[in-house]
N, C-alpha and C positions, 0 to 999 in steps of 0.2 A: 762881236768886236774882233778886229783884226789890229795885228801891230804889224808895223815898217821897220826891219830891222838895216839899218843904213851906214855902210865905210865911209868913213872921208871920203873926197875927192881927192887926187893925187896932191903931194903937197910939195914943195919947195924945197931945197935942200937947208939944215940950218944954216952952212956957211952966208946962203944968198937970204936969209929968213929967219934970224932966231927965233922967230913964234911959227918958225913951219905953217904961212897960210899956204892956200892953194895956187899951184903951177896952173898957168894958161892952158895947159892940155887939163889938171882935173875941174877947170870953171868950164873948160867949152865940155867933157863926159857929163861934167854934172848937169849942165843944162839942157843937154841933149836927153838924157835921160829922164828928168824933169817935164820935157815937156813933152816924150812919149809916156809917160804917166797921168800925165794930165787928157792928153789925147785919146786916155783907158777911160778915163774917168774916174782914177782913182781920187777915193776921202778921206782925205786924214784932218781930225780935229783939232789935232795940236802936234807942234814940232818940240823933243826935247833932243838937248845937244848936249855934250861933256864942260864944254866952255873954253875948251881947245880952240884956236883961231881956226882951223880948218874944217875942225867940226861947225864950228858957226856959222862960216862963210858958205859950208855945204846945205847946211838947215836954212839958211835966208835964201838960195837959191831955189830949192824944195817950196819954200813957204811962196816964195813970190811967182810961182807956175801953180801951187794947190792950195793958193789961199786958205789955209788952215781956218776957221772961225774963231779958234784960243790961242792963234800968233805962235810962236818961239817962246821955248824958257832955257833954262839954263838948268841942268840938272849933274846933283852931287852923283857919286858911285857911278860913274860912268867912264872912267879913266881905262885907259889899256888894258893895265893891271887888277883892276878893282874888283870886289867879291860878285860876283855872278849872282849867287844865291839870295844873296842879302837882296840884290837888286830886283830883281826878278818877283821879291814878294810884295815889292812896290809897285807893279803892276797890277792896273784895276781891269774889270771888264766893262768899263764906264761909256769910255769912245775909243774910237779909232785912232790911234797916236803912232807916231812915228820917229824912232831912236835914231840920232844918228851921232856915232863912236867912233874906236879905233878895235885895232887885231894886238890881241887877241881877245880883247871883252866880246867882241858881237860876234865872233864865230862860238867862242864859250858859249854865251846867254842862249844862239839858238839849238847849240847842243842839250844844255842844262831843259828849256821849256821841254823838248820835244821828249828825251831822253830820264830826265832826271841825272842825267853825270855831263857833267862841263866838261872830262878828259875823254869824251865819247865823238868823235867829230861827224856831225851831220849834214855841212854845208861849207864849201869854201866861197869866202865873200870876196867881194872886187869892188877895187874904190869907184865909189858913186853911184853901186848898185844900190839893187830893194829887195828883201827877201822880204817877203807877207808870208806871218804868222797866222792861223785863226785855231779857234776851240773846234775838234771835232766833233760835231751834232751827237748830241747826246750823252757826250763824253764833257768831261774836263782835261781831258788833253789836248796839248798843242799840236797842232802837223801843219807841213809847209803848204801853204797854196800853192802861189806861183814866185816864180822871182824874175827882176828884169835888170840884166847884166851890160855894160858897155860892150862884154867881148865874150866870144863863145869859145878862142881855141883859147 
């Protein structure tokens, strides 16, 4: 089992947005990235999002390039702020799923898997990337596979 761990896409400022959806530059990253994902071949069984408008709008982009087979949900404890740890135990090894949050929960959560300390930083994220998680053979630890970023510098 592998997990997606996924930033918004850029989002809008409130003034122009009070639900902060996503800006024209993070729909066109996201779907660029989307559909160099798909062109991997990567599988993800299901999308969960925080229920933030930008997380949404990034998860229905995700979903409609990787046709997930269990669609999008909507999932609690996934806010910016939220307990990492708590979350994190709600992770199954069941299928292949993929998160998609805000900063600082998804830089935490892939500190905490990898690590076991959330204030440990293992990865800086960028909106509309994918960090894939998986178990190391043999282990129950998480380590990073690969990740695929809009931008390198």
């Amino acid at each position: 089992m592998a997990i997606f761990l996924v930033q918004h896409g850029k989002s809008l400022s409130k003034d122009i947005d009070p639900e902060k959806g996503l800006s024209e530059e993070g729909i066109s990253e996201t779907e660029r990235i989307a559909t160099v994902a798909k062109g991997y071949d990567v599988h993800v069984s299901r999308i969960r999002h925080s229920g933030k408008k930008r997380a949404r709008q990034t998860a229905e982009i995700f979903s409609a390039a990787l046709e997930p087979e269990n669609g999008i949900q909507q999932s609690s404890g996934m806010g910016p702020l939220d307990d990492v740890v708590a979350f994190a135990d709600t992770i199954t090894s069941e299928d292949d799923i993929m998160f998609v949050g805000h900063l600082p929960f998804m830089e935490k959560l892939a500190s905490y898997l990898i690590t076991g300390m959330a204030d440990r930083p293992v990865f800086k994220c960028q909106n509309s990337g994918i960090l894939c998680l998986d178990k190391s053979p043999g282990t129950q630890s998480w380590v990073i596979k690969w990740s695929l970023m809009p931008n390198i510098g």
